[in-house]
TORTOR-803896 format. One line per field, with one value per residue (C-alpha): residue number from 1; x negated, y, z negated. Coordinates in steps of 0.2 Angstrom, whole numbers, m for minus. Last residue first. Example, Ala and Ser with C-alpha at 12.3 -4.5 7.8 and 13.67 -1.06 7.14 Angstrom:
BEGIN
num [2	1]
px [m68	m62]
py [m5	m22]
pz [m36	m39]
END
This chain:
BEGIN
num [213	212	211	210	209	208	207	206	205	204	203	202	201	200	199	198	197	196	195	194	193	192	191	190	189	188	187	186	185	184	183	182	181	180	179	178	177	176	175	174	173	172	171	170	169	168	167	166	165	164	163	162	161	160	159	158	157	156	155	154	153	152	151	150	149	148	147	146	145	144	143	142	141	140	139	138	137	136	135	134	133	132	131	130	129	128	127	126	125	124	123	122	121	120	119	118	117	116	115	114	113	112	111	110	109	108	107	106	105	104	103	102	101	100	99	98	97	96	95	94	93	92	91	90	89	88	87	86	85	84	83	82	81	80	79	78	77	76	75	74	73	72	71	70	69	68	67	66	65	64	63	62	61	60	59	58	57	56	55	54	53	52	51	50	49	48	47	46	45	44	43	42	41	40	39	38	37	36	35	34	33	32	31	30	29	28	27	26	25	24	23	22	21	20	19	18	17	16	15	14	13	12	11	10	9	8	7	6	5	4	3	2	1]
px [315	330	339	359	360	348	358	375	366	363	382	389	380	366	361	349	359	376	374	370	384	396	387	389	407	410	400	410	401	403	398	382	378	380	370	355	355	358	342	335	335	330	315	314	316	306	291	295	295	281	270	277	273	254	253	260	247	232	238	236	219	213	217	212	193	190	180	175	165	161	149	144	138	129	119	115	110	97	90	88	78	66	67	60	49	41	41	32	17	17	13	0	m10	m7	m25	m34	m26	m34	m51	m51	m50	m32	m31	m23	m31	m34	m36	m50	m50	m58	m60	m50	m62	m54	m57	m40	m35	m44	m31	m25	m20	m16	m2	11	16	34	27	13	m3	m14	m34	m41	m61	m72	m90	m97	m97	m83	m89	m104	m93	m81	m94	m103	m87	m84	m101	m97	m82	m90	m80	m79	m65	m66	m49	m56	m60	m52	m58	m57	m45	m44	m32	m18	m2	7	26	29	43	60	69	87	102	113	133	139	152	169	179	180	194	207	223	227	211	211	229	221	207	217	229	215	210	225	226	210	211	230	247	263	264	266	278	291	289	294	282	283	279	260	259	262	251]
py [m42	m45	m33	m33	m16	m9	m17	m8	8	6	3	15	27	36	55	48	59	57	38	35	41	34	17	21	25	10	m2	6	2	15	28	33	15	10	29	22	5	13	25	8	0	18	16	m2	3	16	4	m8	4	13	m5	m7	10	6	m12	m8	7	m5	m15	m3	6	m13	m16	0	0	m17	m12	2	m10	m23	m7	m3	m20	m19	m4	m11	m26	m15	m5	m22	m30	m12	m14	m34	m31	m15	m25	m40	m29	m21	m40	m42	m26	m26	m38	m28	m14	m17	m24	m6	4	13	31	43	63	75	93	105	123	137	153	169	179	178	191	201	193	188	184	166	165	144	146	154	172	171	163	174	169	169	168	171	175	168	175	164	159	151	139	134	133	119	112	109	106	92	86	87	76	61	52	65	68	84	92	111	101	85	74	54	43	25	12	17	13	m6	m7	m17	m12	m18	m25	m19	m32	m33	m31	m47	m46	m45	m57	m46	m39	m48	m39	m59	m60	m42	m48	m64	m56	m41	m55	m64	m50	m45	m64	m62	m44	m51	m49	m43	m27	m37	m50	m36	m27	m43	m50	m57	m37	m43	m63	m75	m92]
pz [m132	m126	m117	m119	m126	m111	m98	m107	m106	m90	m83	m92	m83	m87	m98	m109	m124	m117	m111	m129	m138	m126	m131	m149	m147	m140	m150	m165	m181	m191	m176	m185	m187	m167	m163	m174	m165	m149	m152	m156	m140	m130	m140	m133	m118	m118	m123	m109	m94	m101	m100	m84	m76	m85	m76	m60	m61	m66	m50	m39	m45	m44	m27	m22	m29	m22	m7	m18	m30	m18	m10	m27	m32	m13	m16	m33	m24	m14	m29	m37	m24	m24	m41	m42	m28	m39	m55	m46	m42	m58	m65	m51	m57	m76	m80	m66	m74	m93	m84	m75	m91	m90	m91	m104	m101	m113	m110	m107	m106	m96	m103	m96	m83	m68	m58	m48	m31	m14	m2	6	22	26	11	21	29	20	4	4	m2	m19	m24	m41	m42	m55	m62	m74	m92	m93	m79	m89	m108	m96	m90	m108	m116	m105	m108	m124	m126	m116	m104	m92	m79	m68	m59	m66	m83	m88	m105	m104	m116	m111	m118	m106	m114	m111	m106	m89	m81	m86	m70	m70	m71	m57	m61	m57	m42	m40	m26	m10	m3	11	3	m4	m10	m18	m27	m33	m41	m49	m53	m62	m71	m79	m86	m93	m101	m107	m99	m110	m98	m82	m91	m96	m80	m71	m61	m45	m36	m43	m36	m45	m42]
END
């Protein structure tokens, strides 16, 4: 059991997805947060189209094409009057507006025969248990999710300092190596080299010669 600040920054940024996750785990345990849960999965809802067409006119349903169009030639032939209101004064005092002499259409509309909903009726009962249940899980994946939020933005930021830590090192390795063959050889000059261009004390640029990959 290692805990985040036991790591070096060499083993932090050498961890794997797995590993990094088990500390994440550990680490929440140890700050008193929760253990991840499984993302819920979302009921499908039943998938079957209506198998009925019917034929609306003014809010009407017919079955039969023509008798729709019968209506629908009926009310076109008649006088109509349009009606409006005020949005400040409200809908309840409506007003007489202009006549209303376009042609009344009629549109298709996709129903279900009652034996095809009969046959539907318990399994769209159990889709809407199964999403209200997985509306109400997905409240709780999200409430495990920010609980554990901090400890995982933590971590992730050891992680990434560690993983830039490691890579200028290494580039700071081989700027050495460069500075050593510029300088023929000369470890010293070389290290002089290299404290003038990071700008560090002796001292550092001799831990970053002796690191080891």
């Amino acid at each position: 059991m290692k805990k985040l600040n036991d790591y070096a920054d060499k083993e932090l940024s050498a961890l794997t997805d797995d590993q990094i996750n088990d500390l994440i785990d550990l680490e929440c345990a140890f700050n008193g947060a929760p253990l991840p849960m499984e993302r819920p999965q979302e009921p499908q809802k039943p998938s079957v189209q209506p198998d009925v067409t019917l034929h609306l006119v003014c809010g009407l349903y017919f079955e039969n094409q023509e008798d729709a169009q019968d209506v629908a030639n009926l009310i076109s032939s008649k006088a109509r009057k349009g009606t409006n209101w005020d949005y400040d004064i409200g809908s309840e005092y409506r007003y007489v507006t202009s006549d209303q002499n376009d042609g009344v259409g009629i549109s298709a509309a996709k129903v279900f025969s009652q034996d095809l909903y009969n046959s539907l009726k318990a399994e769209l009962t159990k889709y809407k248990t199964l999403k209200a249940l997985y509306v109400e899980r997905m409240k709780e994946y999200k409430a495990n999710g920010d609980a554990r939020k901090e400890v995982i933005d933590d971590v992730w930021e050891h992680i990434e300092s560690a993983r830039r830590g490691v890579y200028r090192l290494a580039e700071n390795r081989t700027k050495y190596q460069r500075y050593l063959s510029l300088a023929d050889g000369d470890a010293e000059i070389a290290l002089k080299f290299l404290c003038e261009a990071l700008g560090i004390t002796r001292e550092s640029a001799l831990e970053i010669v002796n690191s080891v990959d």
